[in-house]
C-alpha positions as CSV (number, residue, x, y, z in Angstrom):
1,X,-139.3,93.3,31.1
2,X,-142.9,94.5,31.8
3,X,-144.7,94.4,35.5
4,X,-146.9,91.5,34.6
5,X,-143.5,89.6,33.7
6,X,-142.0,90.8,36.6
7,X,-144.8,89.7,38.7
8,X,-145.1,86.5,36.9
9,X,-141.2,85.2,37.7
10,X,-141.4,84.9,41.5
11,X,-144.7,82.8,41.4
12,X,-142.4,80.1,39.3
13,X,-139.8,80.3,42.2
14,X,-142.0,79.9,44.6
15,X,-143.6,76.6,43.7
16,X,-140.8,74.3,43.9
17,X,-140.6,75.7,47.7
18,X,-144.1,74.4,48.5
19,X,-143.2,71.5,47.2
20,X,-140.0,70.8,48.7
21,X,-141.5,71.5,52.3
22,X,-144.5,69.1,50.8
23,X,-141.6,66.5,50.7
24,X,-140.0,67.1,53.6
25,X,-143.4,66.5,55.7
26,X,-143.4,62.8,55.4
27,X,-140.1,62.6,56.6
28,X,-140.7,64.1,59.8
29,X,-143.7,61.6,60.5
30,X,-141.5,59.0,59.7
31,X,-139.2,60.0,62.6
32,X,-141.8,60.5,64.9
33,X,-143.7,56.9,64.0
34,X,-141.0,54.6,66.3
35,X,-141.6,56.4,69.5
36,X,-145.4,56.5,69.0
37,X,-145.0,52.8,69.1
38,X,-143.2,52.7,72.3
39,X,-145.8,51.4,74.9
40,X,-146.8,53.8,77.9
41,X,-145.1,52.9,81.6
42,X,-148.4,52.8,83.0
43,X,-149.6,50.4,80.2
44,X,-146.5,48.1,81.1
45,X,-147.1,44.8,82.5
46,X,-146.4,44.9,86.3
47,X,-145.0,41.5,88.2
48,X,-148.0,40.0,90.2
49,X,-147.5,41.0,94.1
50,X,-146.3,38.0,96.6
51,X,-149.2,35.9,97.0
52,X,-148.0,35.5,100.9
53,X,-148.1,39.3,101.5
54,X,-151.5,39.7,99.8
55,X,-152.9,36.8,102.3
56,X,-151.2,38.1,105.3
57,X,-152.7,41.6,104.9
58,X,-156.5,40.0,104.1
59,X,-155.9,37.9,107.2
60,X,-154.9,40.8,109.3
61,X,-158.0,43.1,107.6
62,X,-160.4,40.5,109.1
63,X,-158.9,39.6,112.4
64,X,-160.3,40.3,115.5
65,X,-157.5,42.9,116.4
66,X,-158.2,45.0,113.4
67,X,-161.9,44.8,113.2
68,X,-162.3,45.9,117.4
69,X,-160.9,49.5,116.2
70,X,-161.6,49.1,112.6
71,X,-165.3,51.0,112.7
72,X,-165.7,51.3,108.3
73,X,-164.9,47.0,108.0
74,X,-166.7,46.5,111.0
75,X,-170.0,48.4,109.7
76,X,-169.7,46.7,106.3
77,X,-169.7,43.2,108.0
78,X,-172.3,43.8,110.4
79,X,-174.7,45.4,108.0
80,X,-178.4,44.5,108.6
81,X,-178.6,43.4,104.6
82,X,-175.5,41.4,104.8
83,X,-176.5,38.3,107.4
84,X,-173.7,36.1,106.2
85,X,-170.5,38.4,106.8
86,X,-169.9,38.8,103.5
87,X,-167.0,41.4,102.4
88,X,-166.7,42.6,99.1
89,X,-162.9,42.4,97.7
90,X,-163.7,45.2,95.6
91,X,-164.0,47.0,99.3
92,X,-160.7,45.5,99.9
93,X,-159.0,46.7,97.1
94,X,-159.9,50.3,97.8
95,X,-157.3,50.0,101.3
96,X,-154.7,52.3,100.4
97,X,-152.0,49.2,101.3
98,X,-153.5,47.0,99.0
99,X,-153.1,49.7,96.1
100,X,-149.4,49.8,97.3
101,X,-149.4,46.1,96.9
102,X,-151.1,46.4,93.0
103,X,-153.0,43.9,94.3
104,X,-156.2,42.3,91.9
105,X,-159.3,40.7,92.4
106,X,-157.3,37.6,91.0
107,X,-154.7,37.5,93.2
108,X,-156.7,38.2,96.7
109,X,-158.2,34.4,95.6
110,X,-155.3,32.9,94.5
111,X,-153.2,34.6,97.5
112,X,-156.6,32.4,99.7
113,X,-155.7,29.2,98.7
114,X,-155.1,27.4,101.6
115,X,-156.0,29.7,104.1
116,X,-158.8,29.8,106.2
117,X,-160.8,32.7,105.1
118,X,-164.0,32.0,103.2
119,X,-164.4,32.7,99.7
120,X,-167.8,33.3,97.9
121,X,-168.6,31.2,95.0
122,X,-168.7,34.2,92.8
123,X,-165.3,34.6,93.9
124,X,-166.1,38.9,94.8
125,X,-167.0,38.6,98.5
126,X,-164.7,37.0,101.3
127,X,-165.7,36.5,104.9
128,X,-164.1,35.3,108.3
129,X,-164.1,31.5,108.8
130,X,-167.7,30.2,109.4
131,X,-168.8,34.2,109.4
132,X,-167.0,34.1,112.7
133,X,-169.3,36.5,115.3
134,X,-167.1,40.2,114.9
135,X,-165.7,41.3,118.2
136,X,-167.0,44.5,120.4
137,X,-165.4,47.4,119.3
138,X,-163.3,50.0,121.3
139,X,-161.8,53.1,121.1
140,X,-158.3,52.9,119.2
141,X,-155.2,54.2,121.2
142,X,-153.8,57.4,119.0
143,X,-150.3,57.6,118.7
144,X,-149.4,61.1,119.2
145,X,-148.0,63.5,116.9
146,X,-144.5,64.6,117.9
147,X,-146.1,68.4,117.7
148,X,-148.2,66.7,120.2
149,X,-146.3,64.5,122.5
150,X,-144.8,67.2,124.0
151,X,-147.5,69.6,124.3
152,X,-149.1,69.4,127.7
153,X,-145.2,69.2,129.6
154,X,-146.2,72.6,131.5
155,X,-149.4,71.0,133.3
156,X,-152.3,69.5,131.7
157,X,-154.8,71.4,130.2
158,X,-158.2,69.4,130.5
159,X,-161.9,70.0,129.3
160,X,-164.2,68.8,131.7
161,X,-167.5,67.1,129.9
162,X,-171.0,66.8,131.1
163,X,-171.2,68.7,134.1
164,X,-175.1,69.0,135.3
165,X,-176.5,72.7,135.1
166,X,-176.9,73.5,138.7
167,X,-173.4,72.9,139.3
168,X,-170.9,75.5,139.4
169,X,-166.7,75.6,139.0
170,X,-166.3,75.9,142.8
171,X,-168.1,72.1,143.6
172,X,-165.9,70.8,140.5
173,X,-162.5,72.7,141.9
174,X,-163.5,70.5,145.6
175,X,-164.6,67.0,143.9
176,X,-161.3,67.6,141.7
177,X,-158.7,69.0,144.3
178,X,-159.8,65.2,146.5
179,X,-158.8,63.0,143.2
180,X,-155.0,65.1,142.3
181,X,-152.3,63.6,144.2
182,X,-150.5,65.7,147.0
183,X,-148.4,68.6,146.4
184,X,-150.2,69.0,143.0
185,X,-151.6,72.5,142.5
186,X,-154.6,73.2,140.5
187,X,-153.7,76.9,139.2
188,X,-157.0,77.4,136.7
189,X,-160.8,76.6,136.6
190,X,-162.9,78.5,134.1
191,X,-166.5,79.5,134.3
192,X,-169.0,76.2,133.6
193,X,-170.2,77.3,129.8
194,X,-173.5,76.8,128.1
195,X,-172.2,73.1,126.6
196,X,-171.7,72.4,130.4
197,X,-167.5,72.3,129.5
198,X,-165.0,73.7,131.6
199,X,-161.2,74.4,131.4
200,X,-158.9,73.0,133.9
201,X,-155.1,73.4,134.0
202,X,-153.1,71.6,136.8
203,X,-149.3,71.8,137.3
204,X,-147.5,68.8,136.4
205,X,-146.8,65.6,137.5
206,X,-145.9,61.8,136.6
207,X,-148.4,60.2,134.4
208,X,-150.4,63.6,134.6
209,X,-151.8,63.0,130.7
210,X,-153.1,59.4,131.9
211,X,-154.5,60.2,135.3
212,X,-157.3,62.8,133.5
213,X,-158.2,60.7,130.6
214,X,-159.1,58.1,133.5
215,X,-160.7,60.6,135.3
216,X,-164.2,60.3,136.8
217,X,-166.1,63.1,139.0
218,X,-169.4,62.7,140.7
219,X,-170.5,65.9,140.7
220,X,-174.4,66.5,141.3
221,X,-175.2,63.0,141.5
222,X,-173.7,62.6,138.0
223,X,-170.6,60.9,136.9
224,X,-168.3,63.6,134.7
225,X,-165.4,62.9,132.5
226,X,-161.7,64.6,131.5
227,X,-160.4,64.7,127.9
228,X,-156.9,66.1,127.6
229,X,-157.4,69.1,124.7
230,X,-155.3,68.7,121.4
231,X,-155.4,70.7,118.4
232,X,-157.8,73.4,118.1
233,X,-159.2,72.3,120.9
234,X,-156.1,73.4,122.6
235,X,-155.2,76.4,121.3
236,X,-159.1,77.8,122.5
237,X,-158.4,76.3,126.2
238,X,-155.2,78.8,125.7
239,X,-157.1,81.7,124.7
240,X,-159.3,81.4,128.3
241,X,-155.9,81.0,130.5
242,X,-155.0,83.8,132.0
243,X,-151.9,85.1,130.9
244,X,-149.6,84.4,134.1
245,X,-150.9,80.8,133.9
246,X,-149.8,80.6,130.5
247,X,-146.0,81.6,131.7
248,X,-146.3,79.2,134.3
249,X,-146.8,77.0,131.6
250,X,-143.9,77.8,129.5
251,X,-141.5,77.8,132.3
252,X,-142.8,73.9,133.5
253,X,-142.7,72.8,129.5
254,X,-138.6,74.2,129.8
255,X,-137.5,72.6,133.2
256,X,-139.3,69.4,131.4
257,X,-137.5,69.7,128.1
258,X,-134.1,70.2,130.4
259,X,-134.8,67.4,132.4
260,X,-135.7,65.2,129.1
261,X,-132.8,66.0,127.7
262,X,-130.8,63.5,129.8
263,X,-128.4,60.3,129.0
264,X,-130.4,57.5,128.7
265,X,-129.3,53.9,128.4
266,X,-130.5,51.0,125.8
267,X,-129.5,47.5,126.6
268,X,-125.5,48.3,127.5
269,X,-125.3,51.0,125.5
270,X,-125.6,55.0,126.5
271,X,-126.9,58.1,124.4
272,X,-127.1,61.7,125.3
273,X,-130.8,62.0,124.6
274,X,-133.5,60.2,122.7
275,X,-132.4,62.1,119.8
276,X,-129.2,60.3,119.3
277,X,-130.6,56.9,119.6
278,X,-132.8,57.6,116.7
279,X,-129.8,58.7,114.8
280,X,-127.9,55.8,115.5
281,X,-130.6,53.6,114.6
282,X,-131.4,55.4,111.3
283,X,-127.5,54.8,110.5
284,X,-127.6,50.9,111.5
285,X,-130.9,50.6,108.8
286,X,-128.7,53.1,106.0
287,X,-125.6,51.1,106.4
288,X,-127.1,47.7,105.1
289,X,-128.2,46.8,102.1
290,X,-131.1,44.7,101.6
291,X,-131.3,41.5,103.0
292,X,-128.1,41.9,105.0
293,X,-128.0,40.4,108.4
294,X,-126.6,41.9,111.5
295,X,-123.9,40.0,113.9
296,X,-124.9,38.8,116.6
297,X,-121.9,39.5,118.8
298,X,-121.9,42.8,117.2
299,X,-123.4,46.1,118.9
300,X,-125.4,47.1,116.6
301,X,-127.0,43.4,116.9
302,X,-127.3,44.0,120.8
303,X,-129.1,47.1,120.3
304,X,-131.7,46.7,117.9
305,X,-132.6,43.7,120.0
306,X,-133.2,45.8,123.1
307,X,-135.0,48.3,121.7
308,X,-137.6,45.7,120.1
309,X,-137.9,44.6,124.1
310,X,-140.0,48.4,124.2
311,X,-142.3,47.5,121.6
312,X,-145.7,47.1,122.7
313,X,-145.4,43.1,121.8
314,X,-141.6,43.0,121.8
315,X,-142.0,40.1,123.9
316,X,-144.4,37.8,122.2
317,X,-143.1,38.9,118.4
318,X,-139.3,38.1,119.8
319,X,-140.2,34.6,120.8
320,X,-138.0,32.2,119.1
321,X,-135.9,35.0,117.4
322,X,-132.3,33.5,116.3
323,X,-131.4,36.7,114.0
324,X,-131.7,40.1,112.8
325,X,-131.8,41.4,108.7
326,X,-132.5,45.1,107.4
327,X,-135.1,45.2,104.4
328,X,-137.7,46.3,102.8
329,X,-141.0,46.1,104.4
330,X,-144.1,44.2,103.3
331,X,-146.5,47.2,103.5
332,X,-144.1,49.2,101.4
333,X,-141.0,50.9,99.9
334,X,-139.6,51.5,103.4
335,X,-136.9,49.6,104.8
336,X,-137.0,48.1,108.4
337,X,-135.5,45.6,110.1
338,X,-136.8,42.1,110.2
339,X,-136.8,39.2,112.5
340,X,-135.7,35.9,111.8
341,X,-136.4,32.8,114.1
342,X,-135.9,29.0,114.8
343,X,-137.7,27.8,112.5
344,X,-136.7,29.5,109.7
345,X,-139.8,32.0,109.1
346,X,-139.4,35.9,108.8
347,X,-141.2,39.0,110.3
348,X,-140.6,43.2,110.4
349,X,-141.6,44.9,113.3
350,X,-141.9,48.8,113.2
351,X,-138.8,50.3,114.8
352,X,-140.9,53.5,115.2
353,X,-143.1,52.3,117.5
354,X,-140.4,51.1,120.0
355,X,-138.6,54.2,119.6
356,X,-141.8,56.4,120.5
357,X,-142.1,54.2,123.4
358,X,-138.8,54.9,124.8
359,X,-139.8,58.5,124.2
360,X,-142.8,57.6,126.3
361,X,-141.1,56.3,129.3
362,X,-136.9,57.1,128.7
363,X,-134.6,55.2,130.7
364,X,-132.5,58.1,131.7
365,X,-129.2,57.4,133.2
366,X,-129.7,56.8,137.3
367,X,-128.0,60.3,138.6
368,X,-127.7,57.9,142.2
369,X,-125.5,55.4,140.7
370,X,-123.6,57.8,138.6
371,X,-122.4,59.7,141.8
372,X,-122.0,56.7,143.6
373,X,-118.2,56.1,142.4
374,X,-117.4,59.0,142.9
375,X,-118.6,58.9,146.7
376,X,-117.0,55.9,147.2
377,X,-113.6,57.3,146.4
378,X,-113.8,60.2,148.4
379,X,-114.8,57.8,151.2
380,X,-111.8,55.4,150.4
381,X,-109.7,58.8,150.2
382,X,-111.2,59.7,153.3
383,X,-109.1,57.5,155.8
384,X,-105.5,58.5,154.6
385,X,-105.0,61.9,156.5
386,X,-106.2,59.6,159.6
387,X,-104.0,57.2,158.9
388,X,-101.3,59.8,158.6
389,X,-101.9,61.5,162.0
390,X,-101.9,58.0,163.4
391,X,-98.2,57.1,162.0
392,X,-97.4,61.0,163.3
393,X,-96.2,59.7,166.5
394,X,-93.6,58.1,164.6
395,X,-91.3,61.2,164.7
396,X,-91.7,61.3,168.5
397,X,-90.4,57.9,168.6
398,X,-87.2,59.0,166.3
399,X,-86.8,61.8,168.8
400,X,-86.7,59.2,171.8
401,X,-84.7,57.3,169.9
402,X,-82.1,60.2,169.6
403,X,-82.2,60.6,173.0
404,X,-80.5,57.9,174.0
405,X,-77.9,58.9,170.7
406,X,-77.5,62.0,172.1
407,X,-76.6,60.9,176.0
408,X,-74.3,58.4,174.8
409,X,-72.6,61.4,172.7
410,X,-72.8,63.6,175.7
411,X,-71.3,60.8,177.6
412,X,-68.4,60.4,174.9
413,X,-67.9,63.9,175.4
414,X,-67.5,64.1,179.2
415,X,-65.8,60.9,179.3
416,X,-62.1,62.2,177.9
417,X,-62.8,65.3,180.4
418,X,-62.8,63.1,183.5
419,X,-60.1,61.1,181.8
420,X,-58.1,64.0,181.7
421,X,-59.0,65.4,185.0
422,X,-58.1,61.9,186.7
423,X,-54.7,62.1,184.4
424,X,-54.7,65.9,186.1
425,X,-54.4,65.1,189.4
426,X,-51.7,62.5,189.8
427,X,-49.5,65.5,188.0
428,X,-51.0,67.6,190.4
429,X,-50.0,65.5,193.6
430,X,-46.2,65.4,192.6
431,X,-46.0,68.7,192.0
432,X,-47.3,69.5,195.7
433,X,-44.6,67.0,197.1
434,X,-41.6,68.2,195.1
């Protein structure tokens, strides 16, 4: 067989190869051709959102207690171009709740239907009922972060704002040492800087954190305010302490933490600390399922209801409230419990908050009553030795008694010794005469 032959064969082999992978190809497509029709999850068809959530949140968007700390809706109503109070839904829709919610343009005006905010005719702008005039605004009460809460336990640190040039640290220490209550020490005052700041740290004392942001000096003719430093702003007031202020510090923040870390009492029922309240209640919410209501004779019933009376509305949200469910909540995935009343209708309420206001203000344990028991037992104890001592004369009187016992005996004894020496002398007698 010659080379060209040679070379010749394998080219014939090789050809029914390509064409048997040229064969196969198609089947492979086929294969892949049913999951290409499979639509996307994103692409799916979502269920509309509950049209009574939708209007709820809308209505709360546009309420008077939103829009007094709710600057960005408040801008956008007020606007100089927008004289009628208009609100675009679009604007709406951005709200990061609403997103949760999957809310459309569609269902904000169906979810409007019968309620009292105004719809545009174009159906893309809403507005308050008869562009209601928008309340004041005011500065929003921050809930603190627990890195926070906890942070100024060793003595307020303060920065005092807007102090007049001419004044110096010394006039500020005198206006400030006449506002602090007795026995409180201020340990620091820094140098007056060139934003007219200065530093102040103060050891601490009840309601310390509130008493300097409602603090007012006149200093110079000019009225100066406190602002209790958080964040950076902290850590650089830390920086200009010296560093044996900084221990005293430390050493308040651990007596503090100690002393926090007390029994406290909810409703009827104790904990060791604040800790172990929220522990129980995260069990209560992780033992139900949804929509499972609580007993009402039960504890865990009893409990949840007095914490809600720490809410900052506990009072006017638990008027009429008949009952008590665990489910999910209307902004969210989360679960919380919810309240059910007379007449039938349902609302959540945000165990957090209730819980950070315990935190706030705990209701330790009273140490007074605790040791009061035990006082009155030692006082009922007490009396029994005296009593004792009194009934000691009683041996005396046994002793008087044998007294008598003991004469009669001696008595007894002599007796038969006279008898004997009368009986004696008769003998005696007739012997002398014989």
């Amino acid at each position: 067989m010659t080379d060209a032959e040679k070379r010749k064969a394998p080219e014939a082999e090789e050809a029914p190869k390509v064409e048997a992978a040229s064969t196969e190809t198609p089947k492979i497509a086929v294969a892949v051709k049913p999951a290409a029709t499979e639509e996307p999850a994103a692409k799916r068809p979502k269920t509309a959102p509950d049209a009574a959530v939708v209007r709820k949140q809308i209505e709360y968007y546009l309420s008077d207690d939103n829009l007094k700390h709710d600057k960005f809706f408040h801008d956008k109503i007020s606007d100089k171009d927008n004289a009628e109070g208009w609100l675009s839904i679009d604007v709406l829709l951005s709200c990061n709740k609403m997103k949760v919610l999957g809310a459309t343009k569609d269902d904000v005006v169906a979810s409007l239907k019968d309620s009292k905010i105004e719809i545009k005719e174009d159906k893309l702008s809403v507005r308050r009922p008869g562009n209601l005039a928008l309340p004041p605004l005011e500065a929003k009460i921050q809930h603190q972060k627990k890195s926070q809460a906890h942070a100024h336990d060793g003595g307020i640190l303060a920065l005092i704002k807007g102090i007049p040039a001419e004044q110096s640290w010394m006039q500020l220490k005198e206006k400030l040492r006449s506002k602090l209550p007795d026995k409180v020490n201020i340990w620091f005052v820094s140098e007056v800087t060139d934003k007219n700041t200065c530093t102040v740290s103060c050891s601490p004392f009840n309601d310390d954190a509130q008493f300097f942001e409602e603090l007012e000096l006149e200093v110079g003719g000019t009225k100066v305010t406190a602002e209790v430093v958080q964040g950076d702003a902290l850590q650089q007031a830390l920086k200009v302490l010296p560093k044996h202020i900084r221990d005293k510090r430390e050493k308040e923040a651990r007596k503090r933490q100690k002393e926090r870390n007390r029994p406290i009492v909810v409703g009827s029922q104790r904990f060791v600390n604040i800790a172990a309240l929220r522990g129980r209640v995260k069990e209560i919410l992780n033992s139900r399922s949804d929509g499972e209501t609580l007993k009402p004779d039960g504890s865990d019933y009893k409990l949840i209801k007095a914490i809600l009376g720490f809410h900052p509305k506990g009072e006017e949200k638990s008027k009429g409230m008949v009952g008590l469910k665990v489910n999910t909540s209307k902004q969210g995935g989360n679960r919380c419990f919810w309240m059910i009343r007379e007449d039938g209708k349902e609302d959540d309420f945000s165990a957090v908050k209730c819980l950070s206001a315990i935190e706030a203000n705990p209701p330790y344990v009273e140490v007074e009553k605790q040791d009061t028991p035990k006082a009155a037992a030692k006082d009922a104890a007490s009396p029994a030795p005296a009593e004792k001592k009194e009934e000691s004369p009683a041996p005396a009187e046994k002793k008087e008694d044998a007294a008598p016992a003991e004469k009669k005996d001696a008595e007894m004894k002599e007796a038969p010794a006279a008898e004997k020496k009368d009986e004696a002398a008769p003998a005696e007698k007739a012997a002398a005469t014989a």
